[in-house]
C-alpha positions as CSV (number, residue, x, y, z in Angstrom):
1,X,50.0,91.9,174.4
2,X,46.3,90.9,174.1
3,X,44.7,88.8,171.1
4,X,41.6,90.5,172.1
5,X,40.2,93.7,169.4
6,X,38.7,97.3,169.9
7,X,36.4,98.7,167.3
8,X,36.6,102.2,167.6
9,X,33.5,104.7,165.2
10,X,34.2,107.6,164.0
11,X,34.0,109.9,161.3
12,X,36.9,111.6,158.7
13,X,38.2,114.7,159.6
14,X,40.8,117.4,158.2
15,X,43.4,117.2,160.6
16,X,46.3,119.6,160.6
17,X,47.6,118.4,157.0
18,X,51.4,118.0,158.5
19,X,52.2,114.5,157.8
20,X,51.0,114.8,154.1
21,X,52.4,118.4,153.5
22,X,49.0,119.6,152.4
23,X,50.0,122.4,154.2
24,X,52.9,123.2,153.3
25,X,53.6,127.0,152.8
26,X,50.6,127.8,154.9
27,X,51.0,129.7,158.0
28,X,51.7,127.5,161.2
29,X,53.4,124.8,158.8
30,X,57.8,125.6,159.0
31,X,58.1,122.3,157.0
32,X,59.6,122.0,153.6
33,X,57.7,118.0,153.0
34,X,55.1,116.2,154.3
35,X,56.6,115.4,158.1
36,X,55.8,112.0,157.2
37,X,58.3,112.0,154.1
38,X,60.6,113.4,156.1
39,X,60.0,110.8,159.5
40,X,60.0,107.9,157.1
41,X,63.9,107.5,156.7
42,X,64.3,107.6,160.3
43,X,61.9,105.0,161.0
44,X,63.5,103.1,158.4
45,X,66.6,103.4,160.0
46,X,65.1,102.6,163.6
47,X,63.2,99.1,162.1
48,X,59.9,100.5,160.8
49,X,59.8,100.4,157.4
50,X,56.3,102.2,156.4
51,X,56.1,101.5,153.1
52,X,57.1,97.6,153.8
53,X,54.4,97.4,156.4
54,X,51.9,99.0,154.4
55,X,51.7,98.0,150.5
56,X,50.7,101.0,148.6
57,X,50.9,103.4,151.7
58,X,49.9,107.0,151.4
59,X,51.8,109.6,151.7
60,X,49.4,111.2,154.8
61,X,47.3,110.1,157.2
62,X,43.2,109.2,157.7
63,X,42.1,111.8,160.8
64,X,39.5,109.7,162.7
65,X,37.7,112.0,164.6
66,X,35.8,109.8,167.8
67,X,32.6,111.0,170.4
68,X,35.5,109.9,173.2
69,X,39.0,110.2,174.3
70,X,42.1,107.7,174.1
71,X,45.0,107.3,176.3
72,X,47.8,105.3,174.7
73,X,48.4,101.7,176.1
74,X,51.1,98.9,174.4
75,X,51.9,99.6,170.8
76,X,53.6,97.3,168.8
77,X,56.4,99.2,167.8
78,X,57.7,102.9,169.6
79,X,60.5,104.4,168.1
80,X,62.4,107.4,170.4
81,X,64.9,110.2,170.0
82,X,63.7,110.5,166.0
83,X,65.4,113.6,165.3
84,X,63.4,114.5,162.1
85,X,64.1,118.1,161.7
86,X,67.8,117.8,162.2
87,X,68.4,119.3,159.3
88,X,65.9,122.2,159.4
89,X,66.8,125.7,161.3
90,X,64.6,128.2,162.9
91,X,60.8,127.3,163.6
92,X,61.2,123.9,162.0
93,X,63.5,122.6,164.0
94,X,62.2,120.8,167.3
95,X,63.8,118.5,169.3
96,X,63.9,115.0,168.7
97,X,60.3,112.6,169.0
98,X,59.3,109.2,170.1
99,X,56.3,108.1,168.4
100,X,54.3,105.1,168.6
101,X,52.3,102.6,166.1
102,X,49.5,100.4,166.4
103,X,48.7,97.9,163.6
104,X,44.8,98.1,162.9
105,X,42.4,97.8,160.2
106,X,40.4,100.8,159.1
107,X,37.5,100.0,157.3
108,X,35.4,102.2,154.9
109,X,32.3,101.4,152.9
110,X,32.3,97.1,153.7
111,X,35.5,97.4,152.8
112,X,39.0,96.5,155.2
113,X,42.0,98.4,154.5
114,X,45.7,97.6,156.9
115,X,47.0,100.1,158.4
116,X,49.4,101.2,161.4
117,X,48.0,104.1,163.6
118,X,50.6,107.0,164.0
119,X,50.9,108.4,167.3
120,X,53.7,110.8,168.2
121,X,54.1,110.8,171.8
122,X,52.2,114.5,173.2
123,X,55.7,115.0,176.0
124,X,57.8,115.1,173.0
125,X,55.6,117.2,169.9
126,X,55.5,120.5,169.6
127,X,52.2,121.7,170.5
128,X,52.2,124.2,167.6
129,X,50.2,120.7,166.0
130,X,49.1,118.5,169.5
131,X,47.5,115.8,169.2
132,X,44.2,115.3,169.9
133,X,43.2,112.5,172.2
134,X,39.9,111.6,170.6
135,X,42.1,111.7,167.2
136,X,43.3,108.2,165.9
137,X,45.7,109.3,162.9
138,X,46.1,106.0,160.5
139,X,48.5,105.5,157.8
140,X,47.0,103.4,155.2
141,X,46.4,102.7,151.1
142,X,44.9,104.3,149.0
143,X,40.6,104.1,150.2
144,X,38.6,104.9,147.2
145,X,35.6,107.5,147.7
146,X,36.8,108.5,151.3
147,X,35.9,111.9,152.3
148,X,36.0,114.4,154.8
149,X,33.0,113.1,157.1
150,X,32.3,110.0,156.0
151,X,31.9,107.5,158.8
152,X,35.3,104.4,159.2
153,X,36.1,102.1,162.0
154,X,39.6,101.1,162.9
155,X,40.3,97.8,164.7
156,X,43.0,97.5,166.7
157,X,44.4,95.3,170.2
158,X,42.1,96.2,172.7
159,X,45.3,97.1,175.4
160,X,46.5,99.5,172.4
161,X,44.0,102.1,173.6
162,X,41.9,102.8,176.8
163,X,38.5,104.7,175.9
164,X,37.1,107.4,178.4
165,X,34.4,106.7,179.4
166,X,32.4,109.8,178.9
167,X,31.9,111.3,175.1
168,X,34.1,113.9,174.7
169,X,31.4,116.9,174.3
170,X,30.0,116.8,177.3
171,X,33.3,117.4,179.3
């Protein structure tokens, strides 16, 4: 893996509002919990644990929207066959996932905050919620006065992520 870092720009947006169950109840949401409170056992179980890796983690995930697309390189930790919805029937219950993470810094206002960037992998997640490739999804503490379109930068490896190279609106 390279020493070498990626700044990536970009600019905070709503996402779908699964991972933090801000959605819960609403229509195209089958989950009971935020799917991060229900993903975090299993990555427990697997070696991650979130909340160990990230003091004062969030229960959700900073949507950082970017002008370009990603495709996924070496992560520093990808966990398969999570079967998080084991115990949930009908349109909850999808097969098992393998997700990556990426350790990074996201930084808002002069100010650095660690984090791990969550990607489940797109062959394996229903695409009821897909993942957007110019959509870095970080899992971080708490970052006072962040709001929906502020402007952040995550840092990262640079071999985490290769960067199209044109801006995603004019494909």
């Amino acid at each position: 893996m390279s020493s070498e870092q990626a700044l990536h720009r970009g600019t905070v947006g709503r996402g779908f509002q699964i991972a933090s169950g801000a959605s819960v109840g609403a229509p195209g949401n089958p989950f009971p919990r935020g799917a991060l409170r229900l993903q975090a056992p299993l990555f427990k179980a697997a070696g991650l644990d979130l909340e160990a890796e990230i003091a004062g983690l969030v229960w959700g995930t900073v949507s950082v929207e970017l002008a370009y697309e990603l495709s996924r390189g070496a992560a520093d930790i990808t966990l398969e066959g999570i079967d998080w919805t084991a115990e949930l029937t009908g349109e909850g219950r999808i097969g098992p996932e393998t997700f990556s993470f990426f350790r990074c810094h996201l930084t808002y206002a002069d100010r650095s905050y660690r984090g791990l960037i969550y990607l489940p992998h797109p062959e394996t997640k229903p695409a009821t919620n897909a993942h957007r490739k110019n959509v870095l999804e970080v899992l971080t503490s708490q970052v006072e006065g962040l709001t929906f379109g502020q402007p952040v930068s995550v840092l990262c490896r640079a071999d985490a992520f290769t960067a199209s190279l044109e801006p995603r609106w004019t494909r």
